[in-house]
C-alpha positions in Angstrom: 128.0 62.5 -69.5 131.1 62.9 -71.0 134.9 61.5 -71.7 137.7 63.4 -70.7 141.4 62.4 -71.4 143.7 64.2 -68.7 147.4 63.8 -69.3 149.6 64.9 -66.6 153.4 66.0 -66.5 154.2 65.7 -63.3 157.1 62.6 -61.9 155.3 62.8 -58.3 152.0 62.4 -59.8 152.8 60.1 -62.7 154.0 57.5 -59.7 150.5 57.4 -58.5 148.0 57.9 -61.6 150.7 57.0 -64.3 151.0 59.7 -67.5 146.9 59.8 -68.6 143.8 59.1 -67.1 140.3 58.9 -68.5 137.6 60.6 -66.7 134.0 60.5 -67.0 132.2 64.1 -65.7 128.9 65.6 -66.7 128.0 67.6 -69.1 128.4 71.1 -67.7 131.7 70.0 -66.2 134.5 72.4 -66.8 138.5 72.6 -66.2 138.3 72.2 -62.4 135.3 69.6 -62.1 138.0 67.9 -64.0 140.6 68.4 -61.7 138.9 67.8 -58.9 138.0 64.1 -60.3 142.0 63.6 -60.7 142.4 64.2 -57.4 139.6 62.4 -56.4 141.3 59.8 -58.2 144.6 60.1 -56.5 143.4 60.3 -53.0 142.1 56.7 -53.6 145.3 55.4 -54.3 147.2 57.0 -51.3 146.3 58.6 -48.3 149.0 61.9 -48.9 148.7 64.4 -52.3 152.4 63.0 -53.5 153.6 66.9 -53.4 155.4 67.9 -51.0 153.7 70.8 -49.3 150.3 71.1 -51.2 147.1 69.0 -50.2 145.6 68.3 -53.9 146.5 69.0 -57.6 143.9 72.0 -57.4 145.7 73.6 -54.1 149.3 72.6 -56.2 147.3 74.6 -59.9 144.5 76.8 -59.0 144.7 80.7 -57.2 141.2 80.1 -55.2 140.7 83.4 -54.3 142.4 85.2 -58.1 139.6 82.4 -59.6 143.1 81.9 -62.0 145.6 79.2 -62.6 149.1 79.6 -61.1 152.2 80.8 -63.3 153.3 77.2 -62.5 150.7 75.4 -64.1 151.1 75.1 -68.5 147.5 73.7 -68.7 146.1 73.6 -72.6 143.3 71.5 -74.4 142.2 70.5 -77.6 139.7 68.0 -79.7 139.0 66.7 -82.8 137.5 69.8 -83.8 139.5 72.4 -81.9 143.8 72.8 -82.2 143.8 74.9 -78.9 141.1 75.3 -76.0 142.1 77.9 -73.6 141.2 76.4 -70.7 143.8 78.2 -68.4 142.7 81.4 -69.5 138.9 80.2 -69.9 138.3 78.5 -66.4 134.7 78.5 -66.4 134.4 77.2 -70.2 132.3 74.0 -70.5 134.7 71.2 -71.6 133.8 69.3 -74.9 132.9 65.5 -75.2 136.3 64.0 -76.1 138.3 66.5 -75.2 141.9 65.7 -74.5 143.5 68.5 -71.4 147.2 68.4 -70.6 148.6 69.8 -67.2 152.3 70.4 -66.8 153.8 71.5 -64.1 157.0 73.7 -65.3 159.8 73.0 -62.3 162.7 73.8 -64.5 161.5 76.4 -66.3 160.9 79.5 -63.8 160.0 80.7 -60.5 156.8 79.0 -59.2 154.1 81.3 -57.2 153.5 80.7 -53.7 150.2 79.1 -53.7 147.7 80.0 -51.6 145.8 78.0 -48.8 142.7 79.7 -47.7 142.0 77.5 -44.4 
């Protein structure tokens, strides 16, 4: 097993969650094992994702069908060992014990891409 530190940047999802949470995942857990705990995590504190419009911080980040991150999401990582871990870029890169990820979500700065639901 290992720690992960997610800190989020998002005022819809800092209400729930607050700015950071500490995850615990498995070894060969990568960016979205990790972001599929948050939401985990979040749907145990309310019954509603608190976007408007999306059904979980994956649906909200993640092209499912492009296997990419959206335009929308700024999503970066780094360690004690390692500055920058391209994660966004990397999605299938096995996350480091310790590792500390950081997802914003860039409202201001941009046009967002319309995300994709593939029920």
């Amino acid at each position: 097993m290992k720690r992960v530190t997610f800190v989020i940047r998002d005022p819809d999802i800092n209400k729930v969650l607050g700015n950071q949470v500490e995850l615990l995942l498995d070894d060969e857990a990568n960016i979205i094992d990790a972001i599929k705990k948050v939401d985990e995590l979040i749907l145990r504190k309310t019954n509603n994702f608190p976007v408007k419009g999306c059904k979980s911080l994956l649906h909200l980040t993640f092209h499912p069908t492009e296997h990419r991150f959206y335009t929308h999401a700024a999503l970066t990582a780094y360690s004690q060992t390692e500055k920058f871990i391209d994660v966004k870029a990397n999605v299938d890169f096995r996350l480091p014990n310790g590792v500390i990820v950081v997802l914003a979500l860039t409202i201001c700065s941009g046009e967002w891409e319309q995300i994709v639901d593939t029920e």
